[in-house]
Each structure stands twice: as structure tokens, then as C-alpha cells.
KOLMI-160369 format. One record per residue: residue in one letter; x, y, z of N, C-alpha, C in turn. Coordinates in nm, 3 decimals. Layout:
N
[r "a",[X,Y,Z],[X,Y,Z],[X,Y,Z]]
...
END
This chain:
81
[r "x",[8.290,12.068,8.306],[8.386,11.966,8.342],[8.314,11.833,8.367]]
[r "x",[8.376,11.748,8.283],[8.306,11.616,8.327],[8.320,11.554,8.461]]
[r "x",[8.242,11.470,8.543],[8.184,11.443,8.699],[8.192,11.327,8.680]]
[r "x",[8.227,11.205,8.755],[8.229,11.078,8.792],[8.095,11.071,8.769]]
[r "x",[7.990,11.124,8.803],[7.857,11.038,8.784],[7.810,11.066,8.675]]
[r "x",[7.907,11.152,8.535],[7.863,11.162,8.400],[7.927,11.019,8.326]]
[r "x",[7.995,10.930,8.395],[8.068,10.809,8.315],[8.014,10.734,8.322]]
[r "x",[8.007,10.653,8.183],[7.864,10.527,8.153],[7.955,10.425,8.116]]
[r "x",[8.000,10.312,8.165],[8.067,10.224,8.151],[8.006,10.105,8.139]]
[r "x",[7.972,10.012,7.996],[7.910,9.938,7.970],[7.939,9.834,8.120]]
[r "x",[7.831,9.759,8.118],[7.827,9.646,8.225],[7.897,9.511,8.179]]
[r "x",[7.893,9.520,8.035],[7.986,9.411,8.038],[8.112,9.436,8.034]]
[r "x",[8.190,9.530,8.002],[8.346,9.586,8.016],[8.346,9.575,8.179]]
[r "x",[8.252,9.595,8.276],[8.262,9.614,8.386],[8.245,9.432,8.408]]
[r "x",[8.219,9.388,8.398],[8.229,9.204,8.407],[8.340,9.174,8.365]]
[r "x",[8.401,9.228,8.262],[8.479,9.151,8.179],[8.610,9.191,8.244]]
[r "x",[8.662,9.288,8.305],[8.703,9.368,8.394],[8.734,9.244,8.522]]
[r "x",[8.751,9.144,8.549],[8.789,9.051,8.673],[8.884,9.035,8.720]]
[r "x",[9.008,9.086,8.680],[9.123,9.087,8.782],[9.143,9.201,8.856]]
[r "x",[9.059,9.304,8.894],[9.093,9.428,8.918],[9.134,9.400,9.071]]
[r "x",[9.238,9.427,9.095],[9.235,9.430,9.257],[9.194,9.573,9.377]]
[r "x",[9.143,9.635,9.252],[9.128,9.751,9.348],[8.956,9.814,9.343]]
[r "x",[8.874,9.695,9.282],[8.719,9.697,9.293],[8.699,9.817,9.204]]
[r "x",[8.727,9.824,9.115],[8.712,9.958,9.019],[8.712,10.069,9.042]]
[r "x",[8.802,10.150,9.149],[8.794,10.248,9.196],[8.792,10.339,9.095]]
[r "x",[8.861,10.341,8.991],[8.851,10.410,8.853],[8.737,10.482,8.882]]
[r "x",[8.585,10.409,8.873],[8.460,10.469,8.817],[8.424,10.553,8.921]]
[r "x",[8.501,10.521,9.059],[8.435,10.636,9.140],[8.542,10.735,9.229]]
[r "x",[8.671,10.745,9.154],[8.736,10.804,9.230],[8.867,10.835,9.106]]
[r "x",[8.851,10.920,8.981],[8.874,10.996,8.862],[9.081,10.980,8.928]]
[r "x",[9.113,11.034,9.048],[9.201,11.044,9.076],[9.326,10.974,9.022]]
[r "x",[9.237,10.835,9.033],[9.284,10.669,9.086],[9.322,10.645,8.932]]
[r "x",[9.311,10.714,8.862],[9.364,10.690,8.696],[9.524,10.710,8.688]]
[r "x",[9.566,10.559,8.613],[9.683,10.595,8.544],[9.715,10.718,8.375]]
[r "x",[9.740,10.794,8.379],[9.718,10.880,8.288],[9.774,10.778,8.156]]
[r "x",[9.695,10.789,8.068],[9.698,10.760,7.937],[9.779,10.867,7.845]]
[r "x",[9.918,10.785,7.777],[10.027,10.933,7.738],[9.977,10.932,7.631]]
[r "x",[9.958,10.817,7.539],[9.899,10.775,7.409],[9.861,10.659,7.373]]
[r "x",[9.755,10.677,7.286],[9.660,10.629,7.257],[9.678,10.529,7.097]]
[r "x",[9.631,10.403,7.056],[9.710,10.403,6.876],[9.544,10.268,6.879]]
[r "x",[9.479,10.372,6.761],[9.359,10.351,6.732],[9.277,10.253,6.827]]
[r "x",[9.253,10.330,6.906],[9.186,10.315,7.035],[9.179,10.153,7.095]]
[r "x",[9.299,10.125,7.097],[9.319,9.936,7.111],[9.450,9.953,7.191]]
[r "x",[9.535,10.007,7.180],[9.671,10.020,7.256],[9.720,10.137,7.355]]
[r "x",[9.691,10.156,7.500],[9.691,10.265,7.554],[9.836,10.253,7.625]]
[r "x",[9.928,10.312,7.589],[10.009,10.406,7.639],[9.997,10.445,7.791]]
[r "x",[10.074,10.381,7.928],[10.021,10.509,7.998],[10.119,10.546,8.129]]
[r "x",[10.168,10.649,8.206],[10.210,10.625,8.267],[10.095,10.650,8.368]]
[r "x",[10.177,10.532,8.568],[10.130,10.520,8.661],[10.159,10.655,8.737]]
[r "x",[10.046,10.676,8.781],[10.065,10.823,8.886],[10.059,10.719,9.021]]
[r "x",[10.031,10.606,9.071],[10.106,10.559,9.183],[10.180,10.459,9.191]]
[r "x",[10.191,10.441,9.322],[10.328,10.268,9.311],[10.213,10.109,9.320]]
[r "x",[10.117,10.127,9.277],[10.021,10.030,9.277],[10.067,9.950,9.193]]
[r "x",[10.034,9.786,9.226],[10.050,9.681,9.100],[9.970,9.633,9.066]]
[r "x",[9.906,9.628,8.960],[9.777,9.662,8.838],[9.797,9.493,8.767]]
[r "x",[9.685,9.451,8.794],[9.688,9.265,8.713],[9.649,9.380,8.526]]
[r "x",[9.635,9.439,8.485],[9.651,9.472,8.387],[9.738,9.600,8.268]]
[r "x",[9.872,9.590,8.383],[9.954,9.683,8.349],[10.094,9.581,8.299]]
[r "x",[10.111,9.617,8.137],[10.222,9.523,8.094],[10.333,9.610,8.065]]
[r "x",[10.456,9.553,8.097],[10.609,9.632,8.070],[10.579,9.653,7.923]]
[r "x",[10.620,9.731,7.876],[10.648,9.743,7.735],[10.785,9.838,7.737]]
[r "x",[10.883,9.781,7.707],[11.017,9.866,7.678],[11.048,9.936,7.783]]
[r "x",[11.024,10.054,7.783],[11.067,10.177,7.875],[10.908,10.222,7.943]]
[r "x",[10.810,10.157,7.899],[10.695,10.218,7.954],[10.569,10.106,7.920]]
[r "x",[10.481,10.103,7.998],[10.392,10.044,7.990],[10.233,10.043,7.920]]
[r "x",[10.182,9.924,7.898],[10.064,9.937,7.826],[9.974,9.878,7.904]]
[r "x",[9.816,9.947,7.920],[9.682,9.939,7.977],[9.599,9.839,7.912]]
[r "x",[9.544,9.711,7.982],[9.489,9.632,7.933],[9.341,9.598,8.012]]
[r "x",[9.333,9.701,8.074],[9.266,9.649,8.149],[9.097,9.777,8.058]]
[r "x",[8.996,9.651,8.045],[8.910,9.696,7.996],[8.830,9.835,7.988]]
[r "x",[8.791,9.851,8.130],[8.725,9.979,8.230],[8.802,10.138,8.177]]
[r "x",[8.930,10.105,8.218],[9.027,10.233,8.164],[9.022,10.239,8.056]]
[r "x",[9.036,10.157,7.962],[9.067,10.177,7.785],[8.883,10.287,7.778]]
[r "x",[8.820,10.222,7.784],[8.668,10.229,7.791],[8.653,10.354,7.822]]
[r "x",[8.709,10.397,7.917],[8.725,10.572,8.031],[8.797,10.668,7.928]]
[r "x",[8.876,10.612,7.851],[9.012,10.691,7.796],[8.914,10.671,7.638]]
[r "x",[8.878,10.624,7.590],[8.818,10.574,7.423],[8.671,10.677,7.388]]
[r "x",[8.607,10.641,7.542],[8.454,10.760,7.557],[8.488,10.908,7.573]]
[r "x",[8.584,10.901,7.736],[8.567,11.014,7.745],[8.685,11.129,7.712]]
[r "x",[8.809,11.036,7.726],[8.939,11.105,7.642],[8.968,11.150,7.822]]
[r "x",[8.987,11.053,7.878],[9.037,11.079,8.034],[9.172,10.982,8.040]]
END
């Protein structure tokens, strides 16, 4: 099973990454992920929120939303999380 301290997240996705309001908890707390429903050639992530958090990189799309935020795409593209 993959481990938080097996995830290698380039340093510049992690720079480039600046509106996060929640200090990237992503990289150290697996939980804190919005699940990714689907994926469309690894540029458009699909995802629903597992909390009531408001995300500077979560956009309405129709009935469901899309992940823009660098770190996650990056999490979801490497490791298929």
C-alpha cells in the first residue's frame, strides 16, 4: 500500500501550487483528498469533495466539479490516488 512518505511531488508543482488555503495538507494527510471520479487525458480531473471545504482551485462544472489545483492533479496523474 502506498504511504504518504512514498509521494514525490515535484517542487515546482509545489510552488506553483499558491492559492492553497490549507498549506498542502494533501502531501501529508492522504485523507484530506477530494476523490478524483475521472480523469480525461491526465489534464481534466473530475472530482467529487469528501468535505464542506472551499478550495481556491475547485471549479463548478455543471452538476460537478473540476480540480485545478496543481499538487492533486500531480497525486492523481503519478500515483492514481
Amino acid at each position: 500500500m502506498l504511504q504518504k512518505n512514498d509521494l514525490k511531488v515535484d517542487d515546482d508543482v509545489i510552488k506553483n501550487t499558491n492559492r492553497c488555503k490549507k498549506d498542502h495538507s494533501c502531501l501529508s494527510d492522504l485523507t484530506d483528498l477530494c476523490k478524483v471520479e475521472m480523469c480525461i487525458a491526465d489534464k481534466i480531473h473530475f472530482i467529487k469533495c469528501m468535505n464542506g471545504h472551499t478550495c481556491n482551485y475547485r471549479i463548478t462544472f455543471g452538476y460537478s466539479f473540476v480540480c485545478t489545483c496543481p499538487v492533486r492533479k500531480e497525486l492523481y496523474n503519478k500515483y492514481k490516488i
